[in-house]
N, C-alpha and C positions, 0 to 999 in steps of 0.2 A: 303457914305462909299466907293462905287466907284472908286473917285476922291482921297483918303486915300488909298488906295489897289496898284491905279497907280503910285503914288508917292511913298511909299515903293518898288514897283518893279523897278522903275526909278534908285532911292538911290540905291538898290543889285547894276544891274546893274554899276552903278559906280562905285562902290567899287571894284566890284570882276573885272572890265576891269582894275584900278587904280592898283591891287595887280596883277594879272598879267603880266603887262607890264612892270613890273621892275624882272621877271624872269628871270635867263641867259638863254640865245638861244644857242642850240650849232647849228651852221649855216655848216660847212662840218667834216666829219670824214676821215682822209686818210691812213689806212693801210697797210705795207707792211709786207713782210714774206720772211725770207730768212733762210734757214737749220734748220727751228720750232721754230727760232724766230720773234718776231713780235716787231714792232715799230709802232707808233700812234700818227699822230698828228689833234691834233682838233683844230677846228676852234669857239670859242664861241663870240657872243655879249652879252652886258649887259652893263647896265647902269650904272656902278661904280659911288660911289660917298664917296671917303674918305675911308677909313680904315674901319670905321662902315658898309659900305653895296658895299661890291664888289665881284664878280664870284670868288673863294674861291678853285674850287676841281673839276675834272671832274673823271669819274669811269667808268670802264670795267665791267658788270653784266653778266652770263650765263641766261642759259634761268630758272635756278631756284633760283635768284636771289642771286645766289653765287656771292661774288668778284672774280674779276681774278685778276684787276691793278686798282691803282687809282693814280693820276695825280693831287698834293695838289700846290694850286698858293698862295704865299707867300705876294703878296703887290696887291695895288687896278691897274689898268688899265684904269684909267681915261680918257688920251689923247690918248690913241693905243684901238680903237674899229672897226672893230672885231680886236681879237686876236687869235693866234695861239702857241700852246705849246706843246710839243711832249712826248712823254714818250719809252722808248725804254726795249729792254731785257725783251718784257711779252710773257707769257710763256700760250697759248690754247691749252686745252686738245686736242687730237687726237679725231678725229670724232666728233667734235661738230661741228653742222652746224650753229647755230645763237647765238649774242652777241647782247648784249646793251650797249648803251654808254647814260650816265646819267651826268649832269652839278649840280652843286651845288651852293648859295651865301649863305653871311653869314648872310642873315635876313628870306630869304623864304625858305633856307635849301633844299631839292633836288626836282629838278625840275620834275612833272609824265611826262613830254614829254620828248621821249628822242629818239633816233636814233637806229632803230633794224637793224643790220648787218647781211645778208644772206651770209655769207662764201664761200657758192658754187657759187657767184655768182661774177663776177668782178666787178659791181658797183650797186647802187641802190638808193632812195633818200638821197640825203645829204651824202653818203658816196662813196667811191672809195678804189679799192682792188689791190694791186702790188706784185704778187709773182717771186722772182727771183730762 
């Protein structure tokens, strides 16, 4: 029974590394802010592969999982990885201090890892802050 238990934990194990690793990554986030508008441009990998399964949307979330902007990608990315796609004219409330930035494909649908933005802060992992 054992040797049956190991091997079921082996299989998970493969599986859930196999479905993960074809999640989009968003690799950097770079924000600017000029007279309380903001522009975004992210940086995502992912594995594309055809029409059927490629990085699809990336999204601006509040800390209560409000939209603020989302950022929809049109065709796959097959040969351009990472890529990069910006989004411009979004609009953060006053005083909010943190954001997320969430990726999307169109087979695993939205990815729980995502990049939390400290606004008081000029940079922090994977992202970067430009007020003019």
């Amino acid at each position: 029974m054992k040797g049956f238990t190991q091997l079921i934990s082996l299989l998970l194990l493969v599986v859930t590394s196999a479905v993960s690793a074809n999640n989009v990554v968003i690799e950097n986030v770079y924000l600017s802010e000029k007279n309380g508008s903001w522009e975004a441009k992210v940086t995502l990998r992912h594995a594309d592969n055809g029409w059927e399964h490629y990085a699809d949307a990336w999204r601006i979330m509040d800390s209560n999982d409000n939209l603020i902007a989302t950022r929809v990608l049109y065709h796959p990315h097959d040969n351009e990885q990472p890529f990069t796609r910006s989004l411009g004219n979004i609009r953060i409330p006053d005083g909010m201090t943190n954001i997320y930035v969430e990726a999307h494909d169109k087979v695993h649908g939205w990815n729980t890892q995502r990049v939390n933005i400290d606004l008081t802060r000029s940079s922090g992992p994977n992202y970067s802050i430009r007020r003019q």
